[in-house]
N, C-alpha and C positions, 0 to 999 in steps of 0.2 A: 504494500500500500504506500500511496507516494506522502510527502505531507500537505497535500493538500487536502481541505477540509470536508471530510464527509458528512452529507447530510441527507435527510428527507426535503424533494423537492415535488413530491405530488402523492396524494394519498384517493386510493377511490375503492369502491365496494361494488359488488352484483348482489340488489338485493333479491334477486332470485336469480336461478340457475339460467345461463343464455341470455339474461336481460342487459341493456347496456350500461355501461360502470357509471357506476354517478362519484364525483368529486369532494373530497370533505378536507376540511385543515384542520380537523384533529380527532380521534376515536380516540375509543376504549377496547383493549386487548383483552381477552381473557382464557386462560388454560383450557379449558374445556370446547368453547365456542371462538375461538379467532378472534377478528373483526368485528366486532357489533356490528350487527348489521348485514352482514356479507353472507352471504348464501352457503358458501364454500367453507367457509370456519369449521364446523365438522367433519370435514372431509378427512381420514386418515394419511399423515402426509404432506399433505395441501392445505394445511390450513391458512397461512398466508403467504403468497408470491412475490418477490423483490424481483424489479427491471434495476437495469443499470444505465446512466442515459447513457454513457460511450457505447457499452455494448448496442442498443436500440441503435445510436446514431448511424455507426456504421453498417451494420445489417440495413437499416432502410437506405441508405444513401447508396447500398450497391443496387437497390431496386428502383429507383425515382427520386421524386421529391421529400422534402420532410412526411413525416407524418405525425399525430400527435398521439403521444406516448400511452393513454388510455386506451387506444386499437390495440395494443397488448393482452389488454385486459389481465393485468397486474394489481397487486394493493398495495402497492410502496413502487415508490420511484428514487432513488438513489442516486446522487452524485459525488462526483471525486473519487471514485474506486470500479474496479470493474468484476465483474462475476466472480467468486474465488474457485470455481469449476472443482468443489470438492462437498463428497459431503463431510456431513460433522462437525462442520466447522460453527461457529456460534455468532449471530450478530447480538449486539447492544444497543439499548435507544431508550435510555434512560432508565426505569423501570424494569420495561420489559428486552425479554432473553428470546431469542428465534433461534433455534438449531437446524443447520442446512439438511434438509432429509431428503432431497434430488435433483435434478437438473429439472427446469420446468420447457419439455418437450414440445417444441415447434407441432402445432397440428394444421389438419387441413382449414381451421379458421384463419388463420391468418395467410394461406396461400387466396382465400378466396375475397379479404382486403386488398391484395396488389399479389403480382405472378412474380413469382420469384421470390415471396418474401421469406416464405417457411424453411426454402434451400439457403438464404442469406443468414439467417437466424440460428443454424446448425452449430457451426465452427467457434469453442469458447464459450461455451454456454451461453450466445449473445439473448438467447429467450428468457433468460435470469433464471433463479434457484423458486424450490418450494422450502415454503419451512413448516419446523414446528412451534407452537408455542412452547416455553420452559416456564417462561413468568410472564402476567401481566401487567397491567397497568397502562397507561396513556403513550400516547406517538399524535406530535404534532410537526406543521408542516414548518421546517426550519432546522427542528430537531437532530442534534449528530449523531451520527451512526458510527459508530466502533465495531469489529471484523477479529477474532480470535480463529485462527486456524485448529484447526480437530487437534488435540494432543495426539501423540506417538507415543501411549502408553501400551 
């Protein structure tokens, strides 16, 4: 991680499954349920997803123009750090603990937003991680983000 300063630069939910991500500048986390709010929070796994803008930026920019980072459909958007393409590893954000439990796998929704996008998003985990909750508590948007790598115990 370089030192520049990581943070939460966009926060959104699905309050149901497929529906389009609505935007918020600050939730409530919680172990059991994710995202208040978010559809996906009990999902085994998945309960909350980090983008990374580098990673988004260049995946989209091999396919066209910008696009805006909620076409992901993500619940954390991240800057100054890019995917740590492992699991295990642990993010921080005040409060609350996220432990990386996968690569969050390019699918056919996003090839069906722009052509090419879901092969651009492959390479680096640029489709960002899933996590799990560890601990809850609050995530607002401004908020920094700190990244521990899985121990090698």
């Amino acid at each position: 991680m370089s030192d520049q300063k990581c943070e939460i630069i966009g926060i959104a939910i699905a309050p149901k499954i497929m529906a389009d991500m609505e935007t918020r500048d600050a939730v409530s986390v919680a172990v059991e349920t994710g995202i208040d709010g978010d559809a996906r929070g009990k999902k085994r796994g998945r309960q909350i997803s980090i983008l990374f803008e580098d990673d988004w930026n260049d995946a989209v920019a091999e396919t066209g123009p910008s696009m805006d980072w909620v076409e992901r459909r993500a619940n954390l958007y991240v800057r100054g750090m890019r995917s740590p393409q492992e699991e295990g590893g642990v993010f921080t954000i005040g409060d609350v603990t996220l432990e990386v439990a996968m690569e969050t796998d390019p699918c056919e929704i996003m090839e069906g937003k722009r052509e090419g996008l879901r092969r651009a998003m492959t390479p680096g985990w640029r489709g960002g991680v899933c996590c799990v909750v560890k601990s809850g508590g609050a995530i607002a948007l401004g908020q920094a983000v700190q990244y521990s790598p899985k121990s090698s115990d």
